[in-house]
LOKE-451397 format. One record per residue (C-alpha): x, y, z; residue number from 1; residue in one letter. Coordinates in nm, 2 decimals. Example, Ala and Ser with C-alpha at 12.3 -4.5 7.8 and 13.67 -1.06 7.14 Angstrom:
SITE; 1.23; -0.45; 0.78; 1; A $
SITE; 1.37; -0.11; 0.71; 2; S $
//
This chain:
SITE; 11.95; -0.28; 15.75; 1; X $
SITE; 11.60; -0.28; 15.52; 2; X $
SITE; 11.54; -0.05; 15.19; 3; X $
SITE; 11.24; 0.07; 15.14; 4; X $
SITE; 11.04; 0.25; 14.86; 5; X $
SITE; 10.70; 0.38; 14.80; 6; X $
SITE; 10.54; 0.56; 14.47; 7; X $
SITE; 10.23; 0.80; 14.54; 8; X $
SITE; 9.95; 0.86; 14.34; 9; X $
SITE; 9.96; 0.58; 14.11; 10; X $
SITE; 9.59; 0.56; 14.09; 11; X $
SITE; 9.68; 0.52; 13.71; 12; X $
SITE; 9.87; 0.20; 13.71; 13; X $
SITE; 9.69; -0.11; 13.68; 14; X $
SITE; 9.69; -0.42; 13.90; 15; X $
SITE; 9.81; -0.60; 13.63; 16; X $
SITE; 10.05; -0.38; 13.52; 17; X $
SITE; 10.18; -0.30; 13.89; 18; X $
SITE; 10.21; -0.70; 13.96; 19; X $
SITE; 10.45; -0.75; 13.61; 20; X $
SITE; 10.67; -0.43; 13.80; 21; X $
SITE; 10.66; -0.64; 14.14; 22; X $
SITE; 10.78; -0.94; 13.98; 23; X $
SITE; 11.09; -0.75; 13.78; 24; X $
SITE; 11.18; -0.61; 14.12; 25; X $
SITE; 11.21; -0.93; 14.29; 26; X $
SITE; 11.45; -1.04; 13.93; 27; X $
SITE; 11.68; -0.74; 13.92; 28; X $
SITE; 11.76; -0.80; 14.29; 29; X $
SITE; 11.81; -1.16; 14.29; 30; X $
SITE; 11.50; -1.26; 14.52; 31; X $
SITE; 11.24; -1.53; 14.53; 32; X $
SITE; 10.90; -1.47; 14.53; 33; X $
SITE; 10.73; -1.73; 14.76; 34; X $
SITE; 10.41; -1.63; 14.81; 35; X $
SITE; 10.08; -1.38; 14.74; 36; X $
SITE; 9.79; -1.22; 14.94; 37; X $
SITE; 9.53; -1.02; 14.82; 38; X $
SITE; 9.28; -0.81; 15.00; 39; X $
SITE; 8.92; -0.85; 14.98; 40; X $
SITE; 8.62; -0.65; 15.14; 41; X $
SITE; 8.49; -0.80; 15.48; 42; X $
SITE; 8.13; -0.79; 15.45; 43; X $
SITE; 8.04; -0.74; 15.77; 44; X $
SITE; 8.33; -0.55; 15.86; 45; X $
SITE; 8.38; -0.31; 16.14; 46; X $
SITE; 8.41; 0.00; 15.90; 47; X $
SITE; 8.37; 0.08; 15.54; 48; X $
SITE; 8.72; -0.06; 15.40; 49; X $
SITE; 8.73; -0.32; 15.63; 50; X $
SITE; 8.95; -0.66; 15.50; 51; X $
SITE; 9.09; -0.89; 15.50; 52; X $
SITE; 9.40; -1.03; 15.28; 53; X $
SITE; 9.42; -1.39; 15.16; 54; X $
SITE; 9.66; -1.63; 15.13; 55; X $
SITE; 9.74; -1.71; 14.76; 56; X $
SITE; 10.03; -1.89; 14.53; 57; X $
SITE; 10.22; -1.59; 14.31; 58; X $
SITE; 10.06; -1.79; 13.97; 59; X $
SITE; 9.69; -1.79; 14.10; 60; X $
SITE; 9.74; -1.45; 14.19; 61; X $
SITE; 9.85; -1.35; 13.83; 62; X $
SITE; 9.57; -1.55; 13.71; 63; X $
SITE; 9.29; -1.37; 13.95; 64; X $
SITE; 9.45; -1.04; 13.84; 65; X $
SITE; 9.46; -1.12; 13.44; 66; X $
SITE; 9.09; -1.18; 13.54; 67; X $
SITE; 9.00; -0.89; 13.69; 68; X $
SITE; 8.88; -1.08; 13.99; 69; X $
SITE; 9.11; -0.86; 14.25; 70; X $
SITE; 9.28; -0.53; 14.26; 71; X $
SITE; 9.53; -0.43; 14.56; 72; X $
SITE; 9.76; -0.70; 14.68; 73; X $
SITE; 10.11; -0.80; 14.76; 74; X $
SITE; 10.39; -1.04; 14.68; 75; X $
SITE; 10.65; -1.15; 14.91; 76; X $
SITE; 10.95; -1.40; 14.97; 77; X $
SITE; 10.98; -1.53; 15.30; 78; X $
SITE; 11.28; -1.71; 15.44; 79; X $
SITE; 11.34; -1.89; 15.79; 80; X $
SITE; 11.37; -1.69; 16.06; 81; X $
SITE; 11.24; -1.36; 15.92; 82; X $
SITE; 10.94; -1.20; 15.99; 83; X $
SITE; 10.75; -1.11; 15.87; 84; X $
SITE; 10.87; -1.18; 15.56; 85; X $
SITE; 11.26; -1.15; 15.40; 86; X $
SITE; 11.11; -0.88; 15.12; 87; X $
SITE; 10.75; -0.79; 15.01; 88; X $
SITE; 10.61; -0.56; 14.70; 89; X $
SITE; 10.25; -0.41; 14.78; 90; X $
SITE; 9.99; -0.22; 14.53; 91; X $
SITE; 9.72; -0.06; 14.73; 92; X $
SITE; 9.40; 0.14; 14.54; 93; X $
SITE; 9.15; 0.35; 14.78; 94; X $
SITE; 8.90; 0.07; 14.80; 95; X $
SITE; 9.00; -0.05; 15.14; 96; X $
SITE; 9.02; 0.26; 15.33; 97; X $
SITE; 9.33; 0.39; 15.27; 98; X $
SITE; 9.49; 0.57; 14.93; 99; X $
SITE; 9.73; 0.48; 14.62; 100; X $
SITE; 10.02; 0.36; 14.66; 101; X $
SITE; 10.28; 0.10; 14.57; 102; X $
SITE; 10.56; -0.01; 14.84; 103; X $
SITE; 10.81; -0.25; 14.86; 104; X $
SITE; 11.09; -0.40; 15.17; 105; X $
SITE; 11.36; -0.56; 15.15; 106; X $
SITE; 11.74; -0.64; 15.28; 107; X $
SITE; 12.01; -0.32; 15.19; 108; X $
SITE; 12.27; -0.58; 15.12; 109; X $
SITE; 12.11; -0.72; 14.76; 110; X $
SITE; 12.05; -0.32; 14.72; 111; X $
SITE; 12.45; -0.36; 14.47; 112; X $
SITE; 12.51; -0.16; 14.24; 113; X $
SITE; 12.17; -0.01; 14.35; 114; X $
SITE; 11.93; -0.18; 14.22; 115; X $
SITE; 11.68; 0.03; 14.32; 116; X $
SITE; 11.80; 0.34; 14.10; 117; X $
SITE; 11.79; 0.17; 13.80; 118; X $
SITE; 11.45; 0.02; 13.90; 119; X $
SITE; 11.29; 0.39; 13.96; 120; X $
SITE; 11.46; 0.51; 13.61; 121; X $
SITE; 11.32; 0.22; 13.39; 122; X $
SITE; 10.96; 0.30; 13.58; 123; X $
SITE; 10.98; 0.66; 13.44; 124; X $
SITE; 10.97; 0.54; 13.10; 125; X $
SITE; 10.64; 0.25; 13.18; 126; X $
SITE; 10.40; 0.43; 13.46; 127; X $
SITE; 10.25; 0.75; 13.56; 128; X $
SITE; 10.28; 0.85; 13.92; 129; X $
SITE; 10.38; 1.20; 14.06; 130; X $
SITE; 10.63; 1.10; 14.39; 131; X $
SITE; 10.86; 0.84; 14.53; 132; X $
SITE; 11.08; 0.82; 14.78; 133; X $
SITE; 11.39; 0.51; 14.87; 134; X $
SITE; 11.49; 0.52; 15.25; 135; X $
SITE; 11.65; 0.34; 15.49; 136; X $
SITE; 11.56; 0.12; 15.82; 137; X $
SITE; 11.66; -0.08; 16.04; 138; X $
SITE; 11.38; -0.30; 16.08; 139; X $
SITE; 11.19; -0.48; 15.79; 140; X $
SITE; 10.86; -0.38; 15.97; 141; X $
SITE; 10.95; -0.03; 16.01; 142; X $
SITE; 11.03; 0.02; 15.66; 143; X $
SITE; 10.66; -0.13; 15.56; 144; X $
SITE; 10.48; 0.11; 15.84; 145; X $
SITE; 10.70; 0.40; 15.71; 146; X $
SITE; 10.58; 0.40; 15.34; 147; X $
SITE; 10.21; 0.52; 15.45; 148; X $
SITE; 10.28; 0.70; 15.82; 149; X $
SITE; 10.13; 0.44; 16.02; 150; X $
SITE; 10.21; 0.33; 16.34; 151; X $
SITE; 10.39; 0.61; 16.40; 152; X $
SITE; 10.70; 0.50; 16.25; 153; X $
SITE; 10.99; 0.79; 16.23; 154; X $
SITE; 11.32; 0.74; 16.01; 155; X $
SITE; 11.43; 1.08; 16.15; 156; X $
SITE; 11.44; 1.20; 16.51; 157; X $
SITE; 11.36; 1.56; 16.32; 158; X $
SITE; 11.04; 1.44; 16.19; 159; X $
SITE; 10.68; 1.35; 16.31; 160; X $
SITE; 10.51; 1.05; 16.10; 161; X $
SITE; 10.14; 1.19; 16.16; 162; X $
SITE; 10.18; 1.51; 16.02; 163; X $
SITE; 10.25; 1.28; 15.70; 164; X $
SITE; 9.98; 1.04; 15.76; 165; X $
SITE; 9.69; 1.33; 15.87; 166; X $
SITE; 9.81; 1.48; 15.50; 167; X $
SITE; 9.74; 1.15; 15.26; 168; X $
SITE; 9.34; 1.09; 15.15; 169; X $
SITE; 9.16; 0.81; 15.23; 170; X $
SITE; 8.97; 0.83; 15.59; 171; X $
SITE; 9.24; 1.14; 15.67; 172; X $
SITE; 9.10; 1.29; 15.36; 173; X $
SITE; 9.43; 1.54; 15.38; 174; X $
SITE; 9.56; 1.76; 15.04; 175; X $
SITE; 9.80; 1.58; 14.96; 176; X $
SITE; 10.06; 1.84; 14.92; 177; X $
SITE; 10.38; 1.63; 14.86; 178; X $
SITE; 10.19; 1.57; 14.51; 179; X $
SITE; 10.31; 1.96; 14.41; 180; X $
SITE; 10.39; 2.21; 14.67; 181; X $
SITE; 10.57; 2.03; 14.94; 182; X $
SITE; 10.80; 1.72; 15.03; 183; X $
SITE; 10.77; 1.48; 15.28; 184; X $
SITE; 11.14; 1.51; 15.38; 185; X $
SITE; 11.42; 1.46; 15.16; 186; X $
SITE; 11.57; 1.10; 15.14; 187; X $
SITE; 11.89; 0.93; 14.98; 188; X $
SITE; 11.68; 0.87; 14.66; 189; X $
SITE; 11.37; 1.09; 14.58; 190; X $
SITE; 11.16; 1.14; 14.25; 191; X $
SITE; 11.03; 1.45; 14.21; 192; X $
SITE; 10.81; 1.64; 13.98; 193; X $
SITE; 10.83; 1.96; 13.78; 194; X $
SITE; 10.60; 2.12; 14.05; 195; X $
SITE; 10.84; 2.03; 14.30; 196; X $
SITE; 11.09; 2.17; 14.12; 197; X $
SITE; 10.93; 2.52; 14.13; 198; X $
SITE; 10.90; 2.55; 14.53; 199; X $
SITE; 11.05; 2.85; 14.63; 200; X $
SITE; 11.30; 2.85; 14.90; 201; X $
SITE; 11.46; 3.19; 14.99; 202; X $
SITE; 11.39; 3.37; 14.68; 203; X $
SITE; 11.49; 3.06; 14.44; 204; X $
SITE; 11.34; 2.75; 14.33; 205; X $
SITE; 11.40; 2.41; 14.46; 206; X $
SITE; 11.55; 2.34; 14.12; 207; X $
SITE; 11.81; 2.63; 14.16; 208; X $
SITE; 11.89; 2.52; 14.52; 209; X $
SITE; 11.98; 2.18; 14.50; 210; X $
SITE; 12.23; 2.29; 14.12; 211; X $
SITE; 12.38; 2.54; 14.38; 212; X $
SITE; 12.58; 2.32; 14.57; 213; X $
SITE; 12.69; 1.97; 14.53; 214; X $
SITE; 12.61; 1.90; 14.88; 215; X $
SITE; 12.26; 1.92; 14.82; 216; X $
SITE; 12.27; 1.65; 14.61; 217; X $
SITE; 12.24; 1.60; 14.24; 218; X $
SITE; 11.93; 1.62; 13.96; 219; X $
SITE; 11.86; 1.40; 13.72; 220; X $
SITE; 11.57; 1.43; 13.46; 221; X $
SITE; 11.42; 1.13; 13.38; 222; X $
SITE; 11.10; 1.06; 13.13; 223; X $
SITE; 10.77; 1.19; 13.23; 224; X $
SITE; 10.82; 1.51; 13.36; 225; X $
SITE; 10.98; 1.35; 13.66; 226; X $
SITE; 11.32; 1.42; 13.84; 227; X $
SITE; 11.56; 1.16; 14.02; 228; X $
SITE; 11.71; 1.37; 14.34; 229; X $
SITE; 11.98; 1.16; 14.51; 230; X $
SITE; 12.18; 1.30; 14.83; 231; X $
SITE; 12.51; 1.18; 14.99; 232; X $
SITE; 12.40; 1.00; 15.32; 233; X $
SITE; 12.64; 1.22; 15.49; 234; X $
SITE; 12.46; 1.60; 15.41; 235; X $
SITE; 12.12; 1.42; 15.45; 236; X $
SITE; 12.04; 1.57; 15.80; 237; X $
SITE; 12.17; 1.94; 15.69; 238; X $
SITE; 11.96; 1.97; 15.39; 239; X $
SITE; 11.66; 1.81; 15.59; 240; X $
SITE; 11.74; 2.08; 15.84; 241; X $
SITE; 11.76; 2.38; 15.60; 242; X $
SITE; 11.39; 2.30; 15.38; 243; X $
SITE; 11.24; 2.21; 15.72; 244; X $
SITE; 11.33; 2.53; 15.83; 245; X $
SITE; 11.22; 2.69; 15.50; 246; X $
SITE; 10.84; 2.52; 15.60; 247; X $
SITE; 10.88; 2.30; 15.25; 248; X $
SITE; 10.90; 1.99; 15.46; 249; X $
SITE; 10.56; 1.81; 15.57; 250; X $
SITE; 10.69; 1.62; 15.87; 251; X $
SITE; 10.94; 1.82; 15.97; 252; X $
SITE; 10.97; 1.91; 16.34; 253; X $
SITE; 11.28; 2.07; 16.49; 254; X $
SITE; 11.47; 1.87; 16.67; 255; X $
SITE; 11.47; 1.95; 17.07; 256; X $
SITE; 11.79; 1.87; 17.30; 257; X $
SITE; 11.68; 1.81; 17.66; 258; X $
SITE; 11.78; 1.97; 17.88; 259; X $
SITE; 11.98; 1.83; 18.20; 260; X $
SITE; 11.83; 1.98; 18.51; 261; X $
SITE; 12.07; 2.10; 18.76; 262; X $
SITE; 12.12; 1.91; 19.08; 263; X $
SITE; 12.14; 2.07; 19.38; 264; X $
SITE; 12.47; 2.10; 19.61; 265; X $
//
């Protein structure tokens, strides 16, 4: 099994600053990083945004982006056997096509004592962004594909990954609704805002819901106006199925049981 995390709309962060975050990820859970790309405008590409993404050491890229000479790239430690890589930390700006972001893969078993967690509280206190969700996967590639609704990659059979993607900017130009008035779905780990807080769900606010029973998981404020929101694996799929069915939910979709056709005598 694979972790994965994304942050949205961290048009705010710099390169710079986003790479030192990278590299402390890699050190709180115990992985080498190995390598570097970064991506760089084709100029005869097929479309605006078209790249590219070039091989590079982890020092020269430091250097390149202490130098301004590059923006979005990615870090990543690969081991024999893997692919395509063991774990990987991207920063993506809007200059290739797509939208802000920063990502990041890799294996659930150096996730002890969740590393992650304590990773999202300490950002809280260092960088601005408005969202952020920690999931699970079972495939390294499906966890990378997930964080921006490409490839049609689900982590729930209840959900629909292009409702997601059609809603980011970039070349979908969507609103953007999980910045303030909507979620994506709800994960083990989620970082919310106090916009998210005030959706309204059958007469109260998310806020009141989830503090009205433990099984919808448990708040905690951290700095920036932002809220850490972790639920027990095990009441995931109800409270996914209750906000889905209260429309708060982007890529929701009910869940459809087939039905056996009837064979005749």
């Amino acid at each position: 099994m694979y972790s994965g995390m994304v942050l949205y709309n961290t048009e705010d962060i710099g390169s710079e600053t986003a790479c030192e975050l990278g590299e402390k990820l890699f050190t709180d859970l115990g992985i080498p990083i190995t390598g570097a790309g970064y991506y760089k405008i084709l100029k005869n590409g097929d479309h605006p945004g078209d790249h590219d993404i070039i091989e590079i050491s982890f020092p020269d890229l430091k250097k390149k982006i202490k130098n301004n000479e590059i923006t979005a790239f990615r870090i990543y430690s690969e081991k024999r056997d893997v692919q395509p890589w063991y774990a990987s930390f991207g920063y993506m700006t809007n200059e290739f096509g797509g939208f802000h972001y920063i990502d990041a893969q890799y294996p659930s078993v150096v996730d002890e004592p969740k590393a992650t967690i304590e990773f999202l509280r300490t950002l809280s206190n260092k960088i601005s962004y408005s969202y952020g969700v920690k999931y699970d996967s079972d495939k390294i590639t499906k966890a990378f594909y997930y964080a921006t609704g490409d490839n049609m990659v689900n982590i729930y059979q209840y959900e629909d990954a292009s409702l997601f993607r059609k809603e980011c900017s970039g070349r979908f130009k969507g609103q953007e609704r999980y910045k303030s008035t909507m979620l994506r779905m709800v994960y083990p780990v989620n970082v919310i805002n106090r916009h998210h807080l005030d959706i309204v769900i059958s007469n109260i606010n998310l806020k009141e819901w989830i503090s009205s029973d433990e099984k919808h998981g448990v708040l905690e404020e951290l700095s920036s106006g932002l809220w850490l929101w972790t639920v027990d694996a095990a009441e995931l799929d109800e409270v996914n199925k209750y906000l889905g069915n209260a429309g708060v939910l982007i890529s929701w979709k009910p869940l459809t049981i087939k039905k056996t056709q009837r064979k005749l005598p």
